[in-house]
Steps between C-alpha positions, in 0.01 A plus 500: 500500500183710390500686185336823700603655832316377749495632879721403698380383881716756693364772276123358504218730645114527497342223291818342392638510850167294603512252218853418614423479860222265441741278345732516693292425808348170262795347353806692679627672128358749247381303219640579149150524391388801723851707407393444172184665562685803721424766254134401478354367828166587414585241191581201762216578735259520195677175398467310908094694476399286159708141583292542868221536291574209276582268803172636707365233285631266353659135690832558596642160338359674172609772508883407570442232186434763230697722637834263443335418157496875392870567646654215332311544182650899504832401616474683874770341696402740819111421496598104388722491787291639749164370399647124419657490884143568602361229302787254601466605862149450591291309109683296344856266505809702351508263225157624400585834484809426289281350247314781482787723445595229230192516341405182557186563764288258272673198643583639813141664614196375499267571210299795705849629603671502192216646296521804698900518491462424063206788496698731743834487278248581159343800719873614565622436122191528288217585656364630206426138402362387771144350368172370646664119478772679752231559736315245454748252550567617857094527578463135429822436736278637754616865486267800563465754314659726796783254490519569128540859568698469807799308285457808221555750800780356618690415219420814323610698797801292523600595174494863596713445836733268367567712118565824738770338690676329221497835294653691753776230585391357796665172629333235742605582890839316527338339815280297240850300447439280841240343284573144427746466166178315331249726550763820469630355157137451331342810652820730390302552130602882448756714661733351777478557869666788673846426608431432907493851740 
């Protein structure tokens, strides 16, 4: 249950009534995250303009990676959730993912891959002490300095998605409950999920 009103879909109109018709038409249900944003559209699509912008650019795998990191590291059950069923579906083997949840990507990942997932987490937590060594520790993993920026972006902006909907009481979609109990259980790091519709 959200802390602030949001619209409901019978009474939705305009903007609102489009951002709940285009999910409806993708996934069948209004997500929690777009009532949340009912009051503010112009918020969301600002929000879906700068994540296309981030993506535009950056490898998808990569992108999914520090986004998990930055979720889990800020407790964001909803962007965890979501986010880790993308990596689980189509990067990596559940158990992977669970050790990332865990914490323990540095004996689950690959060097490269858990470098970015460690430096992701620090951007999320404590990015003001991020240092050169940060940096330069993913350059000599092969890493760009695009890619550098790229896993910033996105864990930066995940910080401001995810922070929004936990401060305004926003639970995971109940459908994220016909994930499997493993990857449910580790990716549930903040609130609950919604209670099924």
């Amino acid at each position: 249950m959200p802390y602030l009103q949001t619209v409901p879909p019978e009474r939705a109109a305009g903007e609102v009534k489009a951002l709940y018709d285009k999910d409806l038409a993708a996934q069948g249900y209004v997500a929690n995250y777009t009532r949340a944003f009912s009051g503010r559209p112009d918020v969301l699509q600002g929000w879906q303009a700068l994540k296309d912008a981030i993506t535009s650019g950056m490898d998808p795998r990569l992108y999914e990676l520090a986004t998990v990191a930055a979720a889990t590291a800020i407790r964001s059950s909803y962007c965890s959730l979501v986010h880790g069923h993308i990596l689980a579906a189509g990067y990596y083997p559940a158990e992977k993912v669970v050790s990332i949840a865990a914490n323990e990507a540095a004996e689950a990942l690959n060097a490269a891959d858990a470098a970015v997932v460690r430096f992701a987490q620090k951007v999320a937590l404590e990015a003001e002490k991020i240092t050169q060594q940060d940096v330069d520790e993913l350059r000599g993993l092969g890493f760009s300095d695009a890619d550098v920026f790229n896993v910033i972006a996105a864990a930066a902006a995940r910080c401001f998605f995810s922070k929004v909907l936990d401060a305004t009481g926003t639970q995971p979609d109940g459908v994220l409950r016909e994930m499997s109990d493993q990857l449910r259980s580790a990716l549930t790091v903040g609130r609950e999920i919604a209670s099924p519709q």
